[in-house]
N, C-alpha and C positions, 0 to 999 in steps of 0.2 A: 561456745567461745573457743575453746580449746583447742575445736578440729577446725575451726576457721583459719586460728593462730598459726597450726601445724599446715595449713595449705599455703596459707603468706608467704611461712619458709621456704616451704616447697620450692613456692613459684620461684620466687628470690632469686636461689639459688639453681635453680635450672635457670632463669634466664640471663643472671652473670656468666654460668659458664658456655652458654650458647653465647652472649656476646663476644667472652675471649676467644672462643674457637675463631670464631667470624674471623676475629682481628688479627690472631697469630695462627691462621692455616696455613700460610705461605712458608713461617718459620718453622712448622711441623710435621711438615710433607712425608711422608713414610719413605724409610731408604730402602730399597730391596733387598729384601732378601734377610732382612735385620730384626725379624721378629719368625724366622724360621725356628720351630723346635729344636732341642737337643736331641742326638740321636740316643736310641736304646742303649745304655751302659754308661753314658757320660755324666760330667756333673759341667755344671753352667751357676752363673749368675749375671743380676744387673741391676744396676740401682732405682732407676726407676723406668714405667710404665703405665699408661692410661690409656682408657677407649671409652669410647663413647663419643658424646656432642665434642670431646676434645680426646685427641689419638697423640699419645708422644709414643714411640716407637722403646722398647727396652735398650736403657741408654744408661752407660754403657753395659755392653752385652758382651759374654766371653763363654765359650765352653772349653773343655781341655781332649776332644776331641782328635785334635793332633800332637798333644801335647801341653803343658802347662803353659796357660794365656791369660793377660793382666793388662786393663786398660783404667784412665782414671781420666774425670773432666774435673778440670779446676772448678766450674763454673756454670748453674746453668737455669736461665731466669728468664721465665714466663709470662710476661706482665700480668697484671692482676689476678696471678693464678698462683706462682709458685719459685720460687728464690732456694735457690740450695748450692752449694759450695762443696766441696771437695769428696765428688763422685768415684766412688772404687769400687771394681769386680774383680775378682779373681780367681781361676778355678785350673786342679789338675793335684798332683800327689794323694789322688782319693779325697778332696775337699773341695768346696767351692765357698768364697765368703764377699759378700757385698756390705757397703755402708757409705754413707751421705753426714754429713757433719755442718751446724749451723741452719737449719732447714725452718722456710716458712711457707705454708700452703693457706692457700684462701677463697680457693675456689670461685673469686668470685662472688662470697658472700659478705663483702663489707670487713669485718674485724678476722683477723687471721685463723683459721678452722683448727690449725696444728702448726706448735712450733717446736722444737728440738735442739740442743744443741751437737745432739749427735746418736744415729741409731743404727744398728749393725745385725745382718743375721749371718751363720755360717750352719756348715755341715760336713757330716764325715762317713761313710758306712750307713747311707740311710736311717741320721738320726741326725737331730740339728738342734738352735735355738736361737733365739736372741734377744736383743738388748736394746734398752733407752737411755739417753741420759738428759736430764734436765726436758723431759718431754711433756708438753700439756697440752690437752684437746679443750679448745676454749679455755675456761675458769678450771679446768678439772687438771690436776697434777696424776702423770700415768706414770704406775709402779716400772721401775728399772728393770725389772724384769717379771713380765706378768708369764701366769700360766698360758699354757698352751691355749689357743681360737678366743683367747678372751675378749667378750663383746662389748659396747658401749654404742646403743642406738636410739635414733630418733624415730619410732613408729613412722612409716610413711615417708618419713624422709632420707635420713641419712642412719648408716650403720657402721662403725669403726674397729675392725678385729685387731688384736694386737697378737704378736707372733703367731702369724695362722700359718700353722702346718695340716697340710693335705698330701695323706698317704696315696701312696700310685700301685694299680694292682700287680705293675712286675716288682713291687719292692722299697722303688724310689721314693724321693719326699721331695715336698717343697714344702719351702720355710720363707715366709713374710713378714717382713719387720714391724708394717701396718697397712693395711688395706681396707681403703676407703670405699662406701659405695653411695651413692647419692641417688635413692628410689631406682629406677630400672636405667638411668639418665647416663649416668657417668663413672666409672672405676679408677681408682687409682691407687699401685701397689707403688710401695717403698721398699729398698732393700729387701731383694729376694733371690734365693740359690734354691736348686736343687741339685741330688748327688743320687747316683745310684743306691743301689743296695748292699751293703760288706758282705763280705766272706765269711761264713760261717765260723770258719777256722783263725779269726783272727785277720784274715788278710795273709796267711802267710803258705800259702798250697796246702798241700796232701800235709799231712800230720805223722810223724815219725812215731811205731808205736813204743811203748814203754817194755824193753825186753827186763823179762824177771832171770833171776840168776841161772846158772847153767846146771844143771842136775848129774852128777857124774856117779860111776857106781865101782865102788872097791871091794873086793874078796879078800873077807877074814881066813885066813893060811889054814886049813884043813877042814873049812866047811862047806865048803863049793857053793856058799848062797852069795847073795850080794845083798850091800848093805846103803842105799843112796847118801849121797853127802852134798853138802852146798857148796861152790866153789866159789870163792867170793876175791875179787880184789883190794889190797889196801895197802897202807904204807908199812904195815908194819910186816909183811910177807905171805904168802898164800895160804891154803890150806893143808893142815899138817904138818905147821910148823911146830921143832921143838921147842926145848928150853936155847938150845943152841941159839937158834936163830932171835931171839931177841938182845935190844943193845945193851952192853953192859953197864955197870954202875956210874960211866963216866960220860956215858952216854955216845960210844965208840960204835960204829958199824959192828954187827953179830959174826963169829967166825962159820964160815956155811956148813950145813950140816950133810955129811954125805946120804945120800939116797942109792942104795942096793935094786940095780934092774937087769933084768936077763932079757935079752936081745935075741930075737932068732933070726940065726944065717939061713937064708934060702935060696935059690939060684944053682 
């Protein structure tokens, strides 16, 4: 009975969203060029994307490729699939961050699959995260912030990762706010960036090193050796200061203490 149950849905839902495809291909027509990768070193996002028996193209989509680039859709509504309101991407300063606010997905299957009142992923230096807020898959309330690839699935049917992050072997990541899979049928990601990989150093170039103090060497007056000494800077006067040189009781500038040197004339 179980695996009969578990086919029914199946079907169900494979065949709701092969009907919305049918009904709303005209309004989902792939734009060119608008589902190209990001190049090697950039960071991108976009709030949502689907393939399968229904293609919505990465909408809206921004890399910082030329520079820091921000698009946002008020609005944008699927019939019997999917309702979402106020779409933002945005990527460039070494980060990229998308999110959707108000969101209802249905694929198709009768009672709403996911609803939200808002969910967000971002990143920075190839490392990332994100977030839900008031978000539930069916009857199930999903943590505000789950761990990383955490799964919630239907054998056979459907699987629902919440913040899937997928490392990239130059470095980079992508980070998904929830991605949907419905058996081999249909995908659908929510709020997703990827950013390159940081700078070892911080982000901030070559690294200045740490000079230690300067080693200088004085000859005690009739022993021809030499004796090293540390030369250190401070407010209170340099090395070899005497009594002279510190402030007096009133706390007045030190009267300077003269220093005896022989100079040789040459030329």
């Amino acid at each position: 009975m179980k695996g009969n149950s578990l086919s029914r849905t199946k079907a169900v839902v494979g065949a709701g969203v092969l009907a919305t495809a049918l009904a709303t291909s005209v309004l989902l027509a792939p734009a060119a060029g608008a589902t190209t990768p990001a190049a090697t070193g950039v960071n991108s996002a976009y709030a949502i994307a689907a393939k399968g028996l229904l293609g919505i193209d990465k909408s809206p989509y921004v890399t910082d490729a030329d520079g820091f680039s921000q698009e946002s859709l008020v609005k944008l509504n699927v019939p019997g699939v999917a309702q979402l309101n106020l779409l933002n991407a945005s990527a460039g300063a070494g980060q990229a961050r998308a999110s959707i606010a108000d969101l209802t997905v249905g694929l198709g299957a009768g009672k709403p699959l996911l609803t939200a009142s808002a969910i967000e992923s971002e990143c920075a230096g190839g490392k990332g995260n994100s977030s839900l807020a008031k978000a539930k898959l069916g009857d199930i309330t999903l943590d505000v912030a789950a761990p990383a690839n955490t799964t919630v699935a239907v054998p056979g049917v459907l699987s629902v990762v919440l913040n899937k992050q997928v490392k990239h072997d130059d470095g980079s990541i992508t980070i998904t706010a929830i991605a949907v899979k419905i058996d081999n049928l249909q995908t659908l990601d929510l709020a997703s960036v990827t950013c390159a990989p940081g700078d070892d150093n911080g982000g901030g170039g070559e690294t200045t090193p740490t000079t230690s103090p300067t080693k200088t060497s004085t000859s005690k007056p009739g022993t021809g050796t030499s004796t090293p000494t540390s030369t250190k800077t401070s407010s209170g006067g340099g090395a070899g200061s005497g009594a002279g040189d510190k402030p007096d009781a009133n706390g007045k500038a030190p009267r300077p203490t003269p220093v005896k040197a022989h100079l040789d004339v040459t030329g």
